[in-house]
N, C-alpha and C positions, 0 to 999 in steps of 0.2 A: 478454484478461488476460495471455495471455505475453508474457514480452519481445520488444521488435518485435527481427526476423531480420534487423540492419543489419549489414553488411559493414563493420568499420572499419578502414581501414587501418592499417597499422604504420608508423607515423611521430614523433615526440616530441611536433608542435606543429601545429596546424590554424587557420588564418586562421577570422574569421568566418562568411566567405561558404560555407567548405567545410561548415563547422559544420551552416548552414541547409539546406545542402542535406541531407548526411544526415538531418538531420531531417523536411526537410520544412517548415521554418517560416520567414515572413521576419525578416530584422535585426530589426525594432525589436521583436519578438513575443519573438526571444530574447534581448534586452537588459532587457526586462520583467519575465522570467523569473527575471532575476539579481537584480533588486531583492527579487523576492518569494520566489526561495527562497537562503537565504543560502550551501546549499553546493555552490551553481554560480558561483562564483566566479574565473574565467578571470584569467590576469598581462596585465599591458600591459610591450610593448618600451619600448625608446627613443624609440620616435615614438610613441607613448601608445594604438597599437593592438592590440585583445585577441589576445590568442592563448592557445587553450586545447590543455590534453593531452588526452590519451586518457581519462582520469579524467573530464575535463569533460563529454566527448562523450558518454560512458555515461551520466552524471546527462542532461543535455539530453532523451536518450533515454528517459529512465524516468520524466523529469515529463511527456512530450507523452502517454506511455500514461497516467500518472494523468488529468491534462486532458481527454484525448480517448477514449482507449478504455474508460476504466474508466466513461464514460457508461453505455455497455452493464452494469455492475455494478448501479449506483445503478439504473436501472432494476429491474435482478433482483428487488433489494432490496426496491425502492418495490410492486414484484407479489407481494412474500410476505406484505408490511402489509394488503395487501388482507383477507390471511386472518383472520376471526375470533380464532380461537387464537392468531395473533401478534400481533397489535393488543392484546388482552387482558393476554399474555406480559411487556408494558410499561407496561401501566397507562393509555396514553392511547389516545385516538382514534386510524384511520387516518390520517387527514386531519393531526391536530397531528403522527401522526409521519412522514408524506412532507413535510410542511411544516420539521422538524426534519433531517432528512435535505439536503436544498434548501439549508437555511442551515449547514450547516455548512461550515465551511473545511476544507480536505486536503490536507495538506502533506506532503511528500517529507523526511526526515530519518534519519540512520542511528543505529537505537535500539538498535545492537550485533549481532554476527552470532551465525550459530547454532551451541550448544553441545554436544557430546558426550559420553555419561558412557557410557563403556563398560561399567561395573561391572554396568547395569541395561536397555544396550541403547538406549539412549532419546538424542532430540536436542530441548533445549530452545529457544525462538526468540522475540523479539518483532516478532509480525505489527503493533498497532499500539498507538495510546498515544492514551488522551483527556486530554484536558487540561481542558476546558472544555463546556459543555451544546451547544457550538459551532467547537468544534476538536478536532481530531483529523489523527495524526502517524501520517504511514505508514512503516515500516521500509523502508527499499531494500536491504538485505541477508536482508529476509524472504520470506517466500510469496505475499505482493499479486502481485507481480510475474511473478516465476518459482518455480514450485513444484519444479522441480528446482534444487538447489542443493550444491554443494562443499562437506561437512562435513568440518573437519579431524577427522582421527582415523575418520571414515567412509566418505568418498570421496562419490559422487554419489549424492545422499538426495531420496527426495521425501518434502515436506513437507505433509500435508494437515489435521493435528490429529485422525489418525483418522477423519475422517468420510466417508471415501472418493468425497469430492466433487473433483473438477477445475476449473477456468476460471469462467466466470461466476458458476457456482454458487459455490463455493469461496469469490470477492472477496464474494460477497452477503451470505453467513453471517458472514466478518467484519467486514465493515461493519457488519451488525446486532451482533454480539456487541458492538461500538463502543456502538451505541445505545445498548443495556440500561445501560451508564456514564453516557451522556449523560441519559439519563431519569431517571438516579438508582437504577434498579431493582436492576442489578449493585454491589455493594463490588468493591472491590480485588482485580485477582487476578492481577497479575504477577510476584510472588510466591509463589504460592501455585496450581500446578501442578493442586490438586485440584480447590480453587475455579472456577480458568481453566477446567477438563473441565465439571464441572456447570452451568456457564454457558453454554459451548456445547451442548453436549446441550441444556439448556434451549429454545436458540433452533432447532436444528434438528431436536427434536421438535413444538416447537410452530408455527415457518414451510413446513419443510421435508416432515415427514414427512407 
């Protein structure tokens, strides 16, 4: 679940092929990429070949961990359904909800970065955003990713929602918190800070504990 530990150089501009390579993925795998997430979006020169900044290379980087690593998540996830009390938690079956899990789409999108209210000590953030019984938008400036992060006005914050969970654990609990929207079970609570807490709590006393 943390960000992959790629070395990228300091340069303005990266041909494709460099591209792939830090990644790890071939051309056409990252040209696919582009269609489907729209803020990987590389300039073409004069001779109509991509070239992406440093910007690009980072998103590249952060969809291959959703795609790939975050498998290990959706697994986590799919093993807490197992349990009685969170199966229940949501109202349906195991089975309809690994099967709900399974279909849904995950997409990479920046849903805003995270906020600092000094007054009260606290930093607000959106981990993710359902939209649909079947999409769901992950923050790339949130905790999916990397649970340490640069908060202006706090310096380097980790980010766990309280629950003193890390890595796997961590992407699992929000994923499921995702669910509880998708099932229809949770209202609204990005917003609504308190809401968002008894939510979680919700799901991490009833998969977790």
């Amino acid at each position: 679940m943390g960000r992959s530990a790629v070395a990228i150089p300091e340069k303005l501009f990266f041909k494709i092929g460099e591209v792939c390579e830090l990644a790890g993925v071939q051309a056409h795998v990252l040209r696919y990429w582009e269609s489907e997430f729209t803020m990987l979006a590389p300039q073409k020169n004069r001779a109509g070949q991509r070239v992406y900044r440093k910007r690009d290379v980072e998103i590249a980087l952060r969809i291959k961990e959703l795609l790939y690593e975050d498998q290990y998540t959706i697994a986590g996830a799919k093993k807490r359904l197992a349990k009685p009390d969170c199966a229940k938690l949501f109202g349906k079956s195991s089975a309809d909800l690994i099967k709900m899990l399974e279909n849904t789409e995950y997409r990479v999108n920046d849903l805003g970065s995270p906020k600092y209210d000094s007054t009260t000590d606290t930093v607000s953030v959106v981990g993710a955003q359902t939209n649909s019984a079947t999409s769901v938008w992950i923050n790339e400036k949130g905790p999916f990713f990397n649970q340490n992060i640069f908060v202006p006005g706090k310096g380097l914050t980790t980010l766990d929602f309280k629950t003193g969970y890390r890595g796997e654990k961590f992407g699992s609990l929000l994923l499921l918190h995702e669910l509880g929207h998708q099932a229809g079970v949770f209202g609204p609570d990005a917003n609504n800070q308190t809401q968002n807490r008894a939510n979680t709590d919700a799901v991490k006393k009833a998969c977790f504990d």
